[in-house]
N, C-alpha and C positions, 0 to 999 in steps of 0.2 A: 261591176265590182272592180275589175281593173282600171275603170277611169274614177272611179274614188280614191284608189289606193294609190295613183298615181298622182293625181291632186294632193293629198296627204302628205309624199315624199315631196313632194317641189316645196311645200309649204314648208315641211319639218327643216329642210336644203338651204331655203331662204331666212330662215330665224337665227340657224345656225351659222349662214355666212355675218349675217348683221351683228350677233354678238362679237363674231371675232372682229370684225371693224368695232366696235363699240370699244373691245376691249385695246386694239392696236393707239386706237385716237384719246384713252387716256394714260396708257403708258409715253406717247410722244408728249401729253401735255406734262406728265409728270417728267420727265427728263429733259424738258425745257421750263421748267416753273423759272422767273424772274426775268429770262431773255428779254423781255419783254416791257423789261418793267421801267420807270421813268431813269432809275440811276443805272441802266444800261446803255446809254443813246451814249453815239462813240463825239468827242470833237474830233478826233481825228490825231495823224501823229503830229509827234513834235513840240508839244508841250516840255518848258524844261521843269515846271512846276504839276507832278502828278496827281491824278484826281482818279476819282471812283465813278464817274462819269467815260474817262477814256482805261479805262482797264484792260480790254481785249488790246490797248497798242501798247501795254507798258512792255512787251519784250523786245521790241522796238530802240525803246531807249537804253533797259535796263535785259541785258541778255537771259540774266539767272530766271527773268519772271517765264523765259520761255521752255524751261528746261525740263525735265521728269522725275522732278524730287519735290515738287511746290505742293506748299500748303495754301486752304486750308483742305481737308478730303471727309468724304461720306464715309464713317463707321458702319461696315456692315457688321453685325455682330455675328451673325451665323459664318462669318470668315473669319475672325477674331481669331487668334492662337492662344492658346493659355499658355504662360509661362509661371511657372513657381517661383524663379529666379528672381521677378518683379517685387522686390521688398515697399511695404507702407513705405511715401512719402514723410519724408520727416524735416522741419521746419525751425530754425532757430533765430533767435531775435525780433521776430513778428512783432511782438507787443511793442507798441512805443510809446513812450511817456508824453502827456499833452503838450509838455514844456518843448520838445522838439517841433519843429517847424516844417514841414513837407512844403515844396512848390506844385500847384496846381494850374495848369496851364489848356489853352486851348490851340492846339499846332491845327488848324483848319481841317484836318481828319479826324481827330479823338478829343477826348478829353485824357489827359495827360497827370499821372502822379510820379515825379521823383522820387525813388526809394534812398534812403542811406545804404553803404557797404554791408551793417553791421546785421543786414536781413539776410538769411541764407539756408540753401538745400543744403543739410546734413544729411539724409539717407533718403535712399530708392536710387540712387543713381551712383557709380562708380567712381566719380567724383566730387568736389564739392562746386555749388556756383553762388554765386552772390547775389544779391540783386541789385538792379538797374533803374527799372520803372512800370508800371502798370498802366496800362490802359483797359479803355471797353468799346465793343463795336454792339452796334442795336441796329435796329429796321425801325418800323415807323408808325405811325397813329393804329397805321389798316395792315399791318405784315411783320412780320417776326425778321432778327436779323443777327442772329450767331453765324460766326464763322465755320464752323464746321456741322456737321449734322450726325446725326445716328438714323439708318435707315432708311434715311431718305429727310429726314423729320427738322425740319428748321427750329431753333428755341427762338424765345423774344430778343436773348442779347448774349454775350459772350464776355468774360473777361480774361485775360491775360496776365501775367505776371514774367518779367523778362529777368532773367538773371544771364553771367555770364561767367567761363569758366577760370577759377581761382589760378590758376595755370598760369593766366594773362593777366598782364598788368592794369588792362580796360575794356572797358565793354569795345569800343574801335579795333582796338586788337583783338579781339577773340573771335567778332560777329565773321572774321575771313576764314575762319580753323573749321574742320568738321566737326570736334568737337566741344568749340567756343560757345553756343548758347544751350539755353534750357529754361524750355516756357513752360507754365502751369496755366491750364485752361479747364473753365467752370462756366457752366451752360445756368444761363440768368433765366428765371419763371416768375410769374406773376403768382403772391399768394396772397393769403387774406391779411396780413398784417403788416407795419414795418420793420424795413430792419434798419437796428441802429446803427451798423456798421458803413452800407452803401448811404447814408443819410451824413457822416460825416462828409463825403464828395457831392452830395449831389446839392445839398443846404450852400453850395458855393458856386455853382454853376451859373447864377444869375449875373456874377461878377465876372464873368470870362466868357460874355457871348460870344465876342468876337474872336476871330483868328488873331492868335499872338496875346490875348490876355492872357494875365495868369495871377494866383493870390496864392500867399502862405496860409496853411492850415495847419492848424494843431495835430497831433502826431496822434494816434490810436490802435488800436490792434487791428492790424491787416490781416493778420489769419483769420479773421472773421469775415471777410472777405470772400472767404472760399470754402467749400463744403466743410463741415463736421468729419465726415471719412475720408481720410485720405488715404484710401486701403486701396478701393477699390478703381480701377482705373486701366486708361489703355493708354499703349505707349505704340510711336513711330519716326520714324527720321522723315523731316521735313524742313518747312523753309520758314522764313520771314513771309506774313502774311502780305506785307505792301514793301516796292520798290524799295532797295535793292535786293530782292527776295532772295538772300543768300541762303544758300542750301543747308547751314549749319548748325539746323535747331533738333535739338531732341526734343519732341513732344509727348508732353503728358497730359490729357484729358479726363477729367473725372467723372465718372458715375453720376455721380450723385450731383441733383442741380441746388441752385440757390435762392430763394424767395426774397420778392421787393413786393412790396405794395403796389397796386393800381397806379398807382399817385406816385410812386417813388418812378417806378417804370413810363408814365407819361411824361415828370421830370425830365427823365433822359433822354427819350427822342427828341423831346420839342424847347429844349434850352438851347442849345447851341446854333451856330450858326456858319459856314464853311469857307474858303478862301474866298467864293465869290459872292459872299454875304446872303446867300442862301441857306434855311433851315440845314443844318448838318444832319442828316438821317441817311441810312441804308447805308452804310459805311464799312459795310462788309465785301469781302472778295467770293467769288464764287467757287463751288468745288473743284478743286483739281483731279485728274488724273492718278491713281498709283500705282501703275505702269511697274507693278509685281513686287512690288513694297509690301511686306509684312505687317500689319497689324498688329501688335501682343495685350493681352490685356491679362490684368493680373488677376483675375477673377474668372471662373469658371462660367462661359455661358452656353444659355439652352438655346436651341432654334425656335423651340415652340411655346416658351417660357416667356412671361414678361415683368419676371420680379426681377430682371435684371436690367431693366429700361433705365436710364438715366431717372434716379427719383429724387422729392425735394428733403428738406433738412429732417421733416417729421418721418421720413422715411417710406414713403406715399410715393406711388408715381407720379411723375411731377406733366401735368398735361393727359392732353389725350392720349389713348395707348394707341401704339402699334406692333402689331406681332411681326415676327424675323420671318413668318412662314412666306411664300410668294404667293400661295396659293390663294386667290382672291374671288369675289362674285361671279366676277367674270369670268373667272376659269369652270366654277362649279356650271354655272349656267352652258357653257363651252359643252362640259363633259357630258351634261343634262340629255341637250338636243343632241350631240353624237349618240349617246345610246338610243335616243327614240327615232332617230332616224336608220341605225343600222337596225333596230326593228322591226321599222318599216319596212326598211330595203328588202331585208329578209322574206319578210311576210311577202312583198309583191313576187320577188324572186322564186317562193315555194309554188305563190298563185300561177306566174307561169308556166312553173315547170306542170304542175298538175292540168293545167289547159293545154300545154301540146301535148303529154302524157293521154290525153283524152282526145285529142282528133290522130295522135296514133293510132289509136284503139278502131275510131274510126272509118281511118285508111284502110284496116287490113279487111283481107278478104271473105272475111265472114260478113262484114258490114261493107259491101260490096253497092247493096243494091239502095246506100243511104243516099237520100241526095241534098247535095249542098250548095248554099245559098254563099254569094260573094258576103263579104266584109262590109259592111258601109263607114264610108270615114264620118266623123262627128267633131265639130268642132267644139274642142275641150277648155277653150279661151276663156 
């Protein structure tokens, strides 16, 4: 009985070291997800022209990129701070009349929209800022590629909206002040239809593959551009996402994501083409650090909840869910074989005791005249 229940414990001993390796080697794979990946491979320093290929050296050239205020950063939500303070974002002059003219260019990083002045934050923020330009960063045929994340959770693509504060006479002068810029960022999802909106920029993409094209396009509504709610959202002080990543952005991140079509979304990764005349894709930075930076989000969220996931226009989560809890397979299973093991243990533990408890018995003097046979050892292998 004791070499079963002995055999029982090493086995119960053994399942349970193996899940916590199981679970250790996918938490290291998840906090290295992309290391790895082809637009990671470093050239090396010294580049006076910065690419997305040597990104680990841009602080090298460019000091701010090495510093503890860089964006883009992982949304935990269960750390999120609610703030009431956080008013609806509020937008004025978005709409533009076809007869106005936008420059749409390809600078070998993004694809590129020139705003007029007369676009601008009126509320959510303490001041006003204008706008400057928009771009969009994506990942690729096979990988999602937003710049920032929520929970760990990559989208298909990211867009940006750069504005600058009315304070300053230009966007040059302002991007050096703390509080010179203010970006509005909207997490891009694949849905069943298109949109007419991202379809004005992308229907031109074929005329600016190259680094340095660019074509005038007809003016439209850029608030369509970006979620329906502009309620709901989280804010934090960060950077410029690429070289010279100055520390001067207020960011605002929305809730709620954006739908392209299949086809609008393949458009985008695979039209362009990058300074070294290679497909332009995964043109995103990777998480930074927030080295005790604040969160705020203007909405109330749950840990355990996931109606507060980033969701699409129809009001749907937008992708696969994931819950804010940590608590994962691996841990249930962790917990599993701990209880059946300290059961075990138990149980062997009680079987001891009750087996010397009984050749006590034996020792004494009343059982005197018992006689006893050595142990034999048995190999238990």
């Amino acid at each position: 009985m004791s070499r079963v229940a002995l055999r029982v414990s090493l086995l119960l001993l053994l399942l349970l070291l193996l899940a916590d390796l199981g679970r250790a080697g996918t938490e290291f794979d998840q906090e290295h997800d992309g290391e790895d990946s082809p637009h990671s491979r470093e050239k090396g320093p010294g580049h006076s022209h910065w690419s997305y290929e040597d990104r680990d050296y841009w602080g090298q050239d460019y000091l701010d990129c090495a510093d503890n205020m860089q964006s883009p950063i992982n949304i935990d939500m269960a750390k999120t701070i609610f703030s009431p303070q956080l008013r609806p974002i509020q937008l004025s002059g978005y709409s533009l009349p076809a007869s106005d003219r936008l420059r749409l260019r390809n600078n070998g990083h993004t694809v590129l929209l020139e705003l007029p002045e007369s676009l601008a934050i009126t509320g959510g923020y303490a001041q006003q800022y204008r706008a400057a330009q928009l771009h969009l960063h994506w990942g690729s045929p096979s990988g999602p590629g937003s710049e920032h994340t929520i929970n760990g959770r990559r989208f298909a693509a990211e867009i940006h909206v750069v504005h600058y504060n009315t304070k300053y006479d230009s966007f040059s002068e302002a991007m050096v002040y703390p509080d010179g810029l203010a970006v509005l960022g909207a997490f891009l999802e694949v849905g069943p239809r298109e949109n007419p909106y991202y379809q004005e920029i992308l229907k031109h993409l074929s005329k600016i593959q190259r680094e340095g094209e660019e074509v005038l396009v007809p003016g439209f509504n850029i608030a369509g551009l970006l979620p329906a709610n502009l309620k709901l959202y989280f804010h934090y002080n960060g950077s410029l996402t690429t070289p010279p990543c100055f520390q001067t952005v207020k960011w605002t991140v929305f809730n709620q994501t954006v739908l392209l079509s299949h086809d609008q979304m393949l458009t985008l990764v695979t039209s362009l083409r990058n300074d070294d005349s290679k497909p332009l894709q995964n043109n995103y930075r990777l998480v930074q650090g927030l080295h005790g930076r604040r969160v705020l989000a203007s909405f109330q969220t749950t840990l355990l909840s996931e109606k507060h996931l980033p969701s699409d226009s129809d009001g749907s989560a937008g992708g696969e869910r994931h819950s804010s809890s940590s608590f994962h397979a691996g841990d249930v299973l962790a917990v599993l074989f701990g209880v059946l093991f300290a059961i075990t243990a138990l149980a062997f533990l009680l079987y001891i005791y009750k087996h010397r408890s009984q050749n006590a018995r034996l020792d004494s003097p009343t059982k005197s005249k018992v006689i006893y046979t050595a142990a034999t050892t048995e190999n238990t292998a």
